[in-house]
FIKOLBA-161301 format. One record per residue: x, y, z of N, C-alpha, C in turn. Coordinates in steps of 0.05 Angstrom, whole numbers, padded with zeros to 5 digits, always signed. Each point is the difference from the previous one (the first is absolute). Example, Ala and Ser with C-alpha at 12.3 -4.5 7.8 and 13.67 -1.06 7.14 Angstrom:
+00264-00114+00156-00018+00024+00000+00018+00024+00000 -00007+00021-00014+00016+00024+00001-00015+00022+00014 
! end
This chain:
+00016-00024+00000-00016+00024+00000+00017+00025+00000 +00020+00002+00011+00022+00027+00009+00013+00003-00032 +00010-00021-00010+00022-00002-00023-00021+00002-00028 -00029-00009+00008-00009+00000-00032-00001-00020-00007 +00007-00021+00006+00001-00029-00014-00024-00010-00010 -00005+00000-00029-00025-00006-00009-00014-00027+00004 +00020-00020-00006-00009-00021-00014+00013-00029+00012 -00011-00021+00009+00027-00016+00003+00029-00015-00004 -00003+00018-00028+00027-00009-00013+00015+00021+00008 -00005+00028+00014+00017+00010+00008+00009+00007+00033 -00011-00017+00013-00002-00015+00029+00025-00015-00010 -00004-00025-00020+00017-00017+00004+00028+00002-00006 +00004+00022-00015+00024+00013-00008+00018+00014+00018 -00013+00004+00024+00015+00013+00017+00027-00013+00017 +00009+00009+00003+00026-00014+00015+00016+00018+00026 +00001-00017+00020+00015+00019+00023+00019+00022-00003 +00015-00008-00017+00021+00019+00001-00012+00032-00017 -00038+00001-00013+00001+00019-00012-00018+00016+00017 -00003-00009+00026-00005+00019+00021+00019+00010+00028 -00003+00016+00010+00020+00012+00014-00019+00015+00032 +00009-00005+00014-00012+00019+00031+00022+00024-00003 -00006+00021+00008+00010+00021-00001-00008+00021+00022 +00015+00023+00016-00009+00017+00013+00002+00022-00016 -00016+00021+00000+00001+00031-00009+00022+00012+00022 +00016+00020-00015+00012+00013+00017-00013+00027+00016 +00027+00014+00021-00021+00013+00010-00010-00015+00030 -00001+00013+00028-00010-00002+00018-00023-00020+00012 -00017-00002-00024-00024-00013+00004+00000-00024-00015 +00014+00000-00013+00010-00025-00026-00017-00026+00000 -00025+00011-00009-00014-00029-00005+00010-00025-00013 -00007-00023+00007+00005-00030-00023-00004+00011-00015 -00003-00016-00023-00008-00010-00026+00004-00018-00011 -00018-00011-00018+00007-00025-00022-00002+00011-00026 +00026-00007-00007-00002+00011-00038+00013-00016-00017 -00023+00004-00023+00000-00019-00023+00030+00012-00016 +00020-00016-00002+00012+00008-00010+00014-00005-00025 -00005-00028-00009+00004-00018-00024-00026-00005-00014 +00001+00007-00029-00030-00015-00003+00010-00018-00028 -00017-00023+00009+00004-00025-00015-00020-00002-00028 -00011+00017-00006-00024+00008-00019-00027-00010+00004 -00008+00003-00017-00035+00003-00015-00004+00000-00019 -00027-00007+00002-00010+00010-00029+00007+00017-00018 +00001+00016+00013+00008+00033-00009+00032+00024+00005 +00005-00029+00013+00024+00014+00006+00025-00030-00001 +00020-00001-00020+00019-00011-00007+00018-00015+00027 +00010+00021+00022+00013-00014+00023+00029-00002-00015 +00010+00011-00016+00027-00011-00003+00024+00023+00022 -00016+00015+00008+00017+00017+00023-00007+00017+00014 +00007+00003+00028-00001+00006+00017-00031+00027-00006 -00009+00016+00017-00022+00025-00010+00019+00022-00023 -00010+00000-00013+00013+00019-00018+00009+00024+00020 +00025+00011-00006+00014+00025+00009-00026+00022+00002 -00013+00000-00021-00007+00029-00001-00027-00009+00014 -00009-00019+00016-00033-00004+00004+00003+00021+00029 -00025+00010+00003-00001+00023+00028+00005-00018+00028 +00000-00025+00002-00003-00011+00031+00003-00031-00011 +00010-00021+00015+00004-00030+00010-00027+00000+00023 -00027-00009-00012-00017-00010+00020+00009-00003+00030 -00013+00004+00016+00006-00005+00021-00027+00005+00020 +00006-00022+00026-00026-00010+00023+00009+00009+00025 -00005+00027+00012+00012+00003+00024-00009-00002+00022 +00007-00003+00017-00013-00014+00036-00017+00026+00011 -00014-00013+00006-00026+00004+00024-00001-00003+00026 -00011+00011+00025-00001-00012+00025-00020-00019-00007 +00002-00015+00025-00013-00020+00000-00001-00033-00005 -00021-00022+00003+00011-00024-00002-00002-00007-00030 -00021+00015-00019+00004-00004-00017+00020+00017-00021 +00018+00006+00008+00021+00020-00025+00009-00018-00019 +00005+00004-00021+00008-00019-00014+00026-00010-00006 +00020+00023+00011+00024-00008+00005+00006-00020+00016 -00007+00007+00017+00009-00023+00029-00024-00026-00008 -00010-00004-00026-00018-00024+00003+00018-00014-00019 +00011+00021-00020+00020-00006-00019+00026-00014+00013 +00016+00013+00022+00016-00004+00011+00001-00025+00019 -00022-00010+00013-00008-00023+00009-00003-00022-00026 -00009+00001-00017+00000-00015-00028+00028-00012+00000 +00016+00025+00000+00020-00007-00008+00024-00021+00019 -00003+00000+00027+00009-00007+00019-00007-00031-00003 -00027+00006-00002-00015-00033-00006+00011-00019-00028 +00018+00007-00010+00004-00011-00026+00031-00024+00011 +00007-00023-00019+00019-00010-00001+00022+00021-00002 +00028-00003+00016+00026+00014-00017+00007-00006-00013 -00007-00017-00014+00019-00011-00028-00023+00017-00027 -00024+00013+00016-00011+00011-00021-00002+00031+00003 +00029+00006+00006+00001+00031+00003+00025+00007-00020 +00003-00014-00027+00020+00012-00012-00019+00020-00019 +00009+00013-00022-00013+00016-00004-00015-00005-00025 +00008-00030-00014-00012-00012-00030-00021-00007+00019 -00015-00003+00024-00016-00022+00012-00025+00008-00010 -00025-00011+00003-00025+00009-00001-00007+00012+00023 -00012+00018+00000-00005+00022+00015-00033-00016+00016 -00015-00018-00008-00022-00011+00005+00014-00032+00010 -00008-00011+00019+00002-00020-00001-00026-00026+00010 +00004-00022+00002-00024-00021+00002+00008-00005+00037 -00037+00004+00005+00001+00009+00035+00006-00036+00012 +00013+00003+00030+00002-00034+00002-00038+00005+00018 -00001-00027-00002-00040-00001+00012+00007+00005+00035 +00025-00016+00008-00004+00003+00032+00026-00006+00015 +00012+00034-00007+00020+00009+00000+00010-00012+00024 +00025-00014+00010+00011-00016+00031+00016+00025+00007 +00010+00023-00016+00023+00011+00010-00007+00029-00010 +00026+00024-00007-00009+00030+00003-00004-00005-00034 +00007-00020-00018+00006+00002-00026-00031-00008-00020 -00020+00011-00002-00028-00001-00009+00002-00011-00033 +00021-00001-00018+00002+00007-00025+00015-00024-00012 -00003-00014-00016+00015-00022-00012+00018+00011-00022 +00019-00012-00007+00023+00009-00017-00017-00005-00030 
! end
């Protein structure tokens, strides 16, 4: 919903390494999650990075609260195998049904 992602072929295209947590600078320096690689579309090729000249790299910034999406993002991420935090990985993974440990996510 934050990034635009239309369709599920472009869900599946995503990959860890083409998102990033980030703070704003500055005093107050909120999170963020930003889209920073895009793997294409329909409509859009994916052979590199956001074009130079586009105005902004999408981006989902944190909220108070239990639902922000960072910190739901950030828990996601915690929950995943380490062997699936290189940056070719799929960014989606298949949930286990009844998780024994902190690791929710099958390789």
């Amino acid at each position: 919903m934050f990034f635009g992602w239309r369709a599920r072929d472009e869900h599946h295209r995503v990959k860890y390494g083409d998102i990033k947590i980030k703070c704003e600078d500055g005093p107050e320096g909120r999170e963020y999650v930003e889209w920073i690689i895009q793997q294409g579309s329909k409509t859009r090729t994916g052979e590199h990075e956001f074009v130079p000249d586009s105005k902004f790299n999408p981006k989902m910034f944190a909220t108070d609260g239990p639902r922000c999406p960072v910190k739901i993002f950030k828990e996601y991420l915690a929950r995943r195998p380490p062997e699936m935090a290189s940056a070719d990985s799929p960014l989606y993974l298949a949930s286990i049904v009844k998780p024994s440990s902190h690791i929710w996510f099958k390789r």
